[in-house]
C-alpha positions as CSV (number, residue, x, y, z in Angstrom):
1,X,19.9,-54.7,165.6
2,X,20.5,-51.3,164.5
3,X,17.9,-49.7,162.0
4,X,17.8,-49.8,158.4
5,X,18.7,-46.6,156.6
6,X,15.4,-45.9,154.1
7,X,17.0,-43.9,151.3
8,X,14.0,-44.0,149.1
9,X,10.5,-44.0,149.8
10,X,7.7,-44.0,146.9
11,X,4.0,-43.6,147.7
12,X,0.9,-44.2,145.4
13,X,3.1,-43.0,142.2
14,X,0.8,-42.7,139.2
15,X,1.9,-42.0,135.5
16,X,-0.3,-42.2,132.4
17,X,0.1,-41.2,128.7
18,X,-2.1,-40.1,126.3
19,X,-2.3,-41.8,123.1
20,X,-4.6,-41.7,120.3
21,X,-6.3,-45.0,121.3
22,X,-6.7,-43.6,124.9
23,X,-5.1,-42.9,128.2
24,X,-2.5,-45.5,129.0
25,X,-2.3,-45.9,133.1
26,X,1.3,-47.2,132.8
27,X,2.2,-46.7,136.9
28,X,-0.5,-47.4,138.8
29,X,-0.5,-46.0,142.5
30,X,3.0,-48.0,143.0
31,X,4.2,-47.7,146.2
32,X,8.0,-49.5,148.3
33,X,10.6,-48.2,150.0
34,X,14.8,-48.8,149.0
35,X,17.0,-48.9,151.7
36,X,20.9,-47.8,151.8
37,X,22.9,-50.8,150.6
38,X,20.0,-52.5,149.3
39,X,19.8,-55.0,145.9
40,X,16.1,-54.4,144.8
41,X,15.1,-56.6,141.8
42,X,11.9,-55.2,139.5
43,X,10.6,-58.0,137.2
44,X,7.7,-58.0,134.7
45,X,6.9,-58.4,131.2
46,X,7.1,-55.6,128.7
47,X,4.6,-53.3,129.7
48,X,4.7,-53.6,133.2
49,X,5.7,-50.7,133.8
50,X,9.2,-51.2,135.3
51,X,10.7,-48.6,133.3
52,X,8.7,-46.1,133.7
53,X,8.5,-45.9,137.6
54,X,11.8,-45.3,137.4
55,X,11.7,-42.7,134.5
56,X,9.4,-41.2,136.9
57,X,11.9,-41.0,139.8
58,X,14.4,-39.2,137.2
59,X,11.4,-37.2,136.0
60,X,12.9,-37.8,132.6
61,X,9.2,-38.9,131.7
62,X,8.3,-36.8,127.8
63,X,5.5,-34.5,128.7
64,X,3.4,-34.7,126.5
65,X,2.4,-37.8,125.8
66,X,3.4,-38.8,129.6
67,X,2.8,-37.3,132.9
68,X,3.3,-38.2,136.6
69,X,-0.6,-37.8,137.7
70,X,0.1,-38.2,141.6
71,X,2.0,-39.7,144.4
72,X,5.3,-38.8,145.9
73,X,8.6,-39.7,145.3
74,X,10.4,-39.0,149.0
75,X,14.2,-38.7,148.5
76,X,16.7,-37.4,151.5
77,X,13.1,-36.3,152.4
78,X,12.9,-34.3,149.1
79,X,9.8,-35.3,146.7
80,X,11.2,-35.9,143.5
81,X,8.1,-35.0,142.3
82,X,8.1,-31.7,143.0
83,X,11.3,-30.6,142.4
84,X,12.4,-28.3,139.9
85,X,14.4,-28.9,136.7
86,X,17.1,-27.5,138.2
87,X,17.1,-28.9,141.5
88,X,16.9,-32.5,139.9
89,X,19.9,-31.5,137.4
90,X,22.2,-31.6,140.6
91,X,20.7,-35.2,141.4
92,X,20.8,-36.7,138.4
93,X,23.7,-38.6,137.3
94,X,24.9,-37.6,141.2
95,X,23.5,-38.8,143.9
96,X,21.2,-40.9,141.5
97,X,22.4,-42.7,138.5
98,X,20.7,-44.7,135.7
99,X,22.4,-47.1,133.1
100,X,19.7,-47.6,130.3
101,X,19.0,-50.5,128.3
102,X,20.9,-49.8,125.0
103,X,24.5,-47.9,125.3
104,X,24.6,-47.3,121.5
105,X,21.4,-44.8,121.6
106,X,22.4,-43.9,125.0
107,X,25.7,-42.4,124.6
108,X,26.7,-39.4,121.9
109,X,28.0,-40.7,118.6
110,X,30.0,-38.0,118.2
111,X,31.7,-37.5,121.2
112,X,35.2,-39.9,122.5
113,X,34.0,-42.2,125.9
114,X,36.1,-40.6,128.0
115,X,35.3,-37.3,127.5
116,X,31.4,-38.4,127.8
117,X,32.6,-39.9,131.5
118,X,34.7,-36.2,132.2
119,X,31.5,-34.4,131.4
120,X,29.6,-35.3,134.6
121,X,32.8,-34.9,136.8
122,X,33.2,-31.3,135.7
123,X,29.5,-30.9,136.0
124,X,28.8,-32.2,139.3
125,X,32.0,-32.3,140.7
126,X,33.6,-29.2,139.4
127,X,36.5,-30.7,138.1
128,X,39.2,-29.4,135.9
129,X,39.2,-30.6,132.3
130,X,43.1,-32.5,132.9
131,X,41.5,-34.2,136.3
132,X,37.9,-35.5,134.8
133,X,39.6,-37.1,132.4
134,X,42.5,-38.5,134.8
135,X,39.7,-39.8,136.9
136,X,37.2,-41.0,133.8
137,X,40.3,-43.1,132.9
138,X,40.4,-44.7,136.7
139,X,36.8,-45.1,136.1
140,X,37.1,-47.3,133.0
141,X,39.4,-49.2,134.7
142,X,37.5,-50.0,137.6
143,X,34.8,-51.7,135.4
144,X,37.0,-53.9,133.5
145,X,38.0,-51.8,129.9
146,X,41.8,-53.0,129.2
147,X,43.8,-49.9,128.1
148,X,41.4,-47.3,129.6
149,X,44.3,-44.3,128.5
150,X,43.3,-46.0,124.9
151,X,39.6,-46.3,124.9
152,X,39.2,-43.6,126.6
153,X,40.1,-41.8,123.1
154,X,37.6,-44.3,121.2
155,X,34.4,-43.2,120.2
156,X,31.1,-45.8,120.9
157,X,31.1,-47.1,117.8
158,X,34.3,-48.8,118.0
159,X,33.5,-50.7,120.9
160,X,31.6,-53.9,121.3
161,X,28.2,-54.2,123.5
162,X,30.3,-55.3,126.6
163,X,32.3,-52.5,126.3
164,X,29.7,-49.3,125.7
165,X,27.8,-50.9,128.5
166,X,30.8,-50.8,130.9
167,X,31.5,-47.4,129.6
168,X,27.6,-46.4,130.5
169,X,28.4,-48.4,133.9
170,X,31.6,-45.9,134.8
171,X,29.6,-42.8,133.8
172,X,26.7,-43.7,136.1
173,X,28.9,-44.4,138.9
174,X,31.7,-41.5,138.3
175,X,30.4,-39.1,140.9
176,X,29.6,-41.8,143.4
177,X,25.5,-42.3,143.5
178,X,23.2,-43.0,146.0
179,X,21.1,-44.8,144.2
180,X,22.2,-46.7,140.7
181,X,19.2,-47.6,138.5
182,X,19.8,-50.6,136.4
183,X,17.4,-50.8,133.6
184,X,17.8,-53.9,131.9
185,X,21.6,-53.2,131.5
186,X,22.4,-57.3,130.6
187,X,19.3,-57.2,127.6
188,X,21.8,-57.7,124.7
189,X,25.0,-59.0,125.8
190,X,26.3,-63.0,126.0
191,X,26.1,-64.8,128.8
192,X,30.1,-64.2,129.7
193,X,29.2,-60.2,129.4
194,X,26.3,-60.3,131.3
195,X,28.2,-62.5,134.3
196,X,31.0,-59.6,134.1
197,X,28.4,-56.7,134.3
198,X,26.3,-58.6,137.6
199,X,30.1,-59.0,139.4
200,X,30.6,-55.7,138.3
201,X,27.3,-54.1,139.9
202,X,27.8,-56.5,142.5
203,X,31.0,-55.1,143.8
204,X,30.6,-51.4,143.3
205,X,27.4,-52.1,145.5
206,X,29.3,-53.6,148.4
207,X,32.6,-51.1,148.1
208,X,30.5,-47.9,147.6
209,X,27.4,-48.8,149.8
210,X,25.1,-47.8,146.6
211,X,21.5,-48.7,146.6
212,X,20.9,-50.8,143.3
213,X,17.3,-50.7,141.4
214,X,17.8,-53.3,138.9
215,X,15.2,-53.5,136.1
216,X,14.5,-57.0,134.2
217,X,12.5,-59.9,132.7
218,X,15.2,-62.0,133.7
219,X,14.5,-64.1,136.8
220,X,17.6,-65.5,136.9
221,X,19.7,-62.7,136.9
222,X,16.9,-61.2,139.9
223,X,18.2,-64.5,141.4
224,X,21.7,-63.7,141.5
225,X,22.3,-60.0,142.3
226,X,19.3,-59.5,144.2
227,X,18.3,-58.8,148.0
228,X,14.7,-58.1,147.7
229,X,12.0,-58.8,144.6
230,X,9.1,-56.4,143.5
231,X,6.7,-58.4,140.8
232,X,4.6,-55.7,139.0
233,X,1.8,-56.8,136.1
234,X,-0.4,-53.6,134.4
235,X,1.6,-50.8,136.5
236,X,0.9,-52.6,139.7
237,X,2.8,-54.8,142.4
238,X,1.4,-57.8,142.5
239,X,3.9,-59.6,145.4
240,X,6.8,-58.0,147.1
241,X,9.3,-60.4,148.8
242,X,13.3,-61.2,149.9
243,X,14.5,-63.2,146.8
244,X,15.1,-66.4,148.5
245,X,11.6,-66.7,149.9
246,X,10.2,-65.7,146.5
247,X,11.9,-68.1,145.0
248,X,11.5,-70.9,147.6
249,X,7.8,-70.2,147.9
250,X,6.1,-67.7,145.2
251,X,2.3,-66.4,146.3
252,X,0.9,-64.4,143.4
253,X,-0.7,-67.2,140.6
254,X,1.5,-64.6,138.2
255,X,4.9,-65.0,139.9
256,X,4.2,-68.7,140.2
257,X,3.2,-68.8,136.3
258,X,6.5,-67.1,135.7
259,X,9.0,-69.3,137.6
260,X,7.2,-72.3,136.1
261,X,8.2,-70.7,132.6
262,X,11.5,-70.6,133.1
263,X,13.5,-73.5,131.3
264,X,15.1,-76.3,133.3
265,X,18.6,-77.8,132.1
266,X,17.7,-81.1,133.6
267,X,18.2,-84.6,132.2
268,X,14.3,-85.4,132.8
269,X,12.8,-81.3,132.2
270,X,9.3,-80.9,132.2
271,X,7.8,-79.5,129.3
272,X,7.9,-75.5,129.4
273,X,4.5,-74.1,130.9
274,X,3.2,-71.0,129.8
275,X,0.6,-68.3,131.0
276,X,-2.6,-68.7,129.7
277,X,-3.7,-65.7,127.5
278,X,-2.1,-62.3,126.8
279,X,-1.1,-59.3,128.7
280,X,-4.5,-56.7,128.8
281,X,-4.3,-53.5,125.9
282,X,-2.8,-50.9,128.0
283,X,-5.8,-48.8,127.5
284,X,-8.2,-51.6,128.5
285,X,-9.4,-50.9,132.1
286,X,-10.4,-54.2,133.9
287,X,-12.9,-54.5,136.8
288,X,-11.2,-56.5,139.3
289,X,-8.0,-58.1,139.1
290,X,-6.0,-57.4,136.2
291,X,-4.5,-60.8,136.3
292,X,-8.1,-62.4,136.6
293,X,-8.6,-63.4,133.2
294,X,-5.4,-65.5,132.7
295,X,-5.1,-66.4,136.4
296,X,-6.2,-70.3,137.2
297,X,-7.9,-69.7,140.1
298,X,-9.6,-66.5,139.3
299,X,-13.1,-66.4,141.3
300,X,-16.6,-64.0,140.7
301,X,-14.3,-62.2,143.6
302,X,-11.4,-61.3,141.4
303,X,-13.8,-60.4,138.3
304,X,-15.7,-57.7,140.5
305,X,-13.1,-56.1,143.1
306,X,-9.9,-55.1,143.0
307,X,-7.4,-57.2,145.6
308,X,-5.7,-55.1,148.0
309,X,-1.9,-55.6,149.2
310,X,-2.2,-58.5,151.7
311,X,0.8,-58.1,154.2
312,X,1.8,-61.8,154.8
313,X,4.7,-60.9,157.1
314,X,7.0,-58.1,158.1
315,X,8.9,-58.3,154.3
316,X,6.4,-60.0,151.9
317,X,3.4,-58.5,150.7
318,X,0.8,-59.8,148.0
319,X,-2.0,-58.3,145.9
320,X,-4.1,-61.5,145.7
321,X,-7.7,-62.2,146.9
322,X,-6.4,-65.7,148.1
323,X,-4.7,-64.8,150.9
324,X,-7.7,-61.6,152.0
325,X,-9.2,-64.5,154.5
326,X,-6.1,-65.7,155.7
327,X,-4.0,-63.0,156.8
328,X,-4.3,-58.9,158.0
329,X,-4.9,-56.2,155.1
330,X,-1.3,-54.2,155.1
């Protein structure tokens, strides 16, 4: 079996913020590895800190109130990290892309789709102004906009959801990434939309060989699209696993509590289960676990000492002190 290509390698990232109530550890020494061609799924609730790992990566993080306060952020064998503004302007929106959550804030107002799409073709590919726009038509076609000569003319606000997020879609993947960062891209749109946009991340990925990140609270979209599942809960990981066995067999008491919330369309559905309690105050430091006091089978254990990553097998890991006895500290 021939090995893996690692493209991406994060180790013990930390970012915090300062706000007026305190010092908000958002990232919490975060640390996985994205390979070439891979799917990875981030879930979590609000908070989690999804978002801002990968903010982090882009080092598009507003200092102040925010600031990456160590680890390394290996990319090509570059750390991220330390890289200059300039150095990270060529990798941006190049080699690695990012489609945020809401197109209308995320594209210009003022400015036709197309030309928005050019842009980073004359940028990083040093095209002339005739063949950007030649290709940021080709582009808009690829993801599904009928009349892309048209539309390309439009400006956002004369487009539906659907069709800014496919226009954020082409621009991310105009110069051909590496790596595509997803960031909740489906939050928003119907059901018919969102299907569309996960075919249409699906089948760049396999044509292009790009390495997806894909951000969400949505299990069942991670379900879908996704090769491999990172669980994260206060700016940790909490279980790392291939999507099938997460799903066949969750380990964390918080990736169990969140399956079991997900509705069933069954004739004979259980009623809905929730998790106990409420997510911690971000600037609430908790001895222990941070998942202790909501998690049912929290112990004096989990109150007093943080749980370290528990490697179950070669692909799933778990930050949980039930499994400490049972299996080897990663």
């Amino acid at each position: 079996m021939s090995q893996i290509e690692t493209i991406l390698e994060i180790k013990d990232l930390c970012v915090e913020f300062k706000t007026v109530e305190g010092t908000v550890q958002a990232v919490d020494h975060l640390s996985y590895t994205l390979h070439k061609g891979e799917k990875l799924g981030i879930v979590g609730e609000s908070g989690s800190g999804k978002s801002v790992s990968s903010l982090g990566m882009m080092q598009l993080i507003p200092n102040p109130p925010g600031k990456i306060t160590g680890g390394e952020i290996f990319y090509k064998g570059q750390d991220l990290v330390k890289a200059s503004e300039k150095e990270m302007q060529k990798i941006r929106g190049n080699e690695i892309s990012m489609i945020f959550q809401e197109p209308m804030t995320s594209l210009n107002p003022i400015i036709k789709c197309g030309k928005q799409i050019a842009e980073s073709l004359r940028l990083h590919r040093g095209m002339d102004k005739k063949s950007a726009m030649t290709e940021a038509v080709r582009m808009m076609r690829a993801v599904g906009i009928a009349n892309p000569e048209v539309r390309a003319h439009e400006y956002p606000h004369q487009m539906s959801g659907g069709m800014r997020q496919r226009v954020m879609i082409a621009m991310a993947l105009a110069c051909r990434p590496q790596i595509l960062i997803a960031d909740e891209p489906t939050t928003a749109l119907d059901v018919t939309i969102q299907a569309q946009i996960l075919d249409l991340i699906r089948d760049l990925n396999e044509s292009m060989e790009t390495s997806v990140i894909f951000i969400t609270h949505d299990l069942g979209v991670v379900s879908e699209l996704c090769d491999t599942v990172i669980v994260m809960y206060t700016g940790h990981i909490v279980e790392k696993a291939p999507a099938q066995e997460l799903f066949a067999e969750p380990k964390h008491p918080y990736t169990v509590g969140l399956l079991n919330a997900i509705p069933r369309i069954t004739k004979d559905r259980p009623p809905l289960e929730t998790i106990e309690g409420m997510v911690p105050n971000p600037t609430e430091r908790i001895t222990g676990c941070s998942f202790s006091p909501r998690c049912p089978h929290a112990t004096a254990r989990c109150r007093e000492t943080e749980p370290p990553m528990i490697q179950l097998s070669e692909q799933r890991t778990v930050r949980c002190w039930l499994y400490a006895d049972k299996e080897k500290e990663a």
